[in-house]
C-alpha positions as CSV (number, residue, x, y, z in Angstrom):
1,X,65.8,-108.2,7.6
2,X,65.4,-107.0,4.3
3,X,61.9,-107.2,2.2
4,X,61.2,-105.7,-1.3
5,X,58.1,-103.3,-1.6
6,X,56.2,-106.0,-3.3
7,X,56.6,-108.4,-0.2
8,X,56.0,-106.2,2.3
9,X,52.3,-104.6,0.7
10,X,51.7,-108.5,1.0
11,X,53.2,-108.9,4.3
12,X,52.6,-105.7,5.7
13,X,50.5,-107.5,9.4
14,X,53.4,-110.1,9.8
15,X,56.1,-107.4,9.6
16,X,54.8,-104.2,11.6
17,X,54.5,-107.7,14.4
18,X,58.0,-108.2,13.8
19,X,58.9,-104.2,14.4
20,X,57.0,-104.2,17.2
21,X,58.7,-107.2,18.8
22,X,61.9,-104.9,18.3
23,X,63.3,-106.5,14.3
24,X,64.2,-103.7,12.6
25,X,62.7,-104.3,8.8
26,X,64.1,-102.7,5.8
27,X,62.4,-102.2,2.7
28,X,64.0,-102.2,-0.8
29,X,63.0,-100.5,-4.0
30,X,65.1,-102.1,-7.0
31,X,67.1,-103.4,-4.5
32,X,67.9,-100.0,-3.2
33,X,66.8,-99.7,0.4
34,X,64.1,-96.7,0.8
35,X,62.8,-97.0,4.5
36,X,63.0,-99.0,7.7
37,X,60.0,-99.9,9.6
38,X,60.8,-100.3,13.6
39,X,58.8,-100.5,17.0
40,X,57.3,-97.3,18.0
41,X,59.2,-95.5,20.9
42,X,56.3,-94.0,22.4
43,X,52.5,-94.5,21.6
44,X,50.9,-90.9,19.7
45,X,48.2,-90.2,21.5
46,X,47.4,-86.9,19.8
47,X,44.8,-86.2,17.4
48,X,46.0,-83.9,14.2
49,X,44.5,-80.8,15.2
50,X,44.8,-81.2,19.1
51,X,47.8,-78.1,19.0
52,X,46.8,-75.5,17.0
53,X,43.1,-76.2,19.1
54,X,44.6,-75.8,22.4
55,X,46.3,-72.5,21.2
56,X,43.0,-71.5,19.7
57,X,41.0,-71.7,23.2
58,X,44.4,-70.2,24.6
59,X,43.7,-67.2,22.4
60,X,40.1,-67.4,23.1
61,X,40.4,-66.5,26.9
62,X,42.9,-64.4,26.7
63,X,40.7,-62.2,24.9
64,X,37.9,-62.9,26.6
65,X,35.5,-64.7,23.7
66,X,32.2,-66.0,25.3
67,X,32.7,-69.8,25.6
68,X,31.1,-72.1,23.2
69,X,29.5,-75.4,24.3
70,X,31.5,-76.7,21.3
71,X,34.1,-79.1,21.6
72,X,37.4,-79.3,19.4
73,X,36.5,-82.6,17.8
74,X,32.7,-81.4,16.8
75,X,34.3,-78.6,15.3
76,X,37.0,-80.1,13.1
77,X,34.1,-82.6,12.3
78,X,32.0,-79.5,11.2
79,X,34.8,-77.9,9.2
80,X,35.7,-81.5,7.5
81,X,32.0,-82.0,6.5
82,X,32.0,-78.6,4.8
83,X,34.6,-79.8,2.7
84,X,32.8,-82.5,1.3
């Protein structure tokens, strides 16, 4: 199935339910096609940061930095409110 950009911003519920039934959906640009939206192989379960945080503690142990009672997620949230 092809959809131009226009009817797939207006569409965009009814055709990621037709992806993840398996119906592949193409999406034109000037009748051009520019991307393909299918069903998901595998749920993502990981949050942004989750790798370079698990290779952070990593480090941490390994040389030996006192343990914080701080998780990952209150510190990304701390470092995104200092951006604000």
């Amino acid at each position: 199935m092809v959809k131009t950009l226009r009817e797939s911003k207006v569409k965009l519920s009814e055709l990621v339910e037709l992806a993840s039934q398996g119906q592949d959906v193409l999406i034109s640009v000037r009748g051009k096609v520019k991307a393909r939206l299918t069903r998901a192989t595998a749920p993502c379960h990981a949050s942004p940061g989750s790798a370079w945080a698990q290779e952070l503690q990593a480090l941490q142990r390994a040389c030996g930095a006192p343990e914080t009672k701080s998780r990952v997620e209150d510190i990304l949230a701390q470092d995104r409110e200092d951006r604000l």
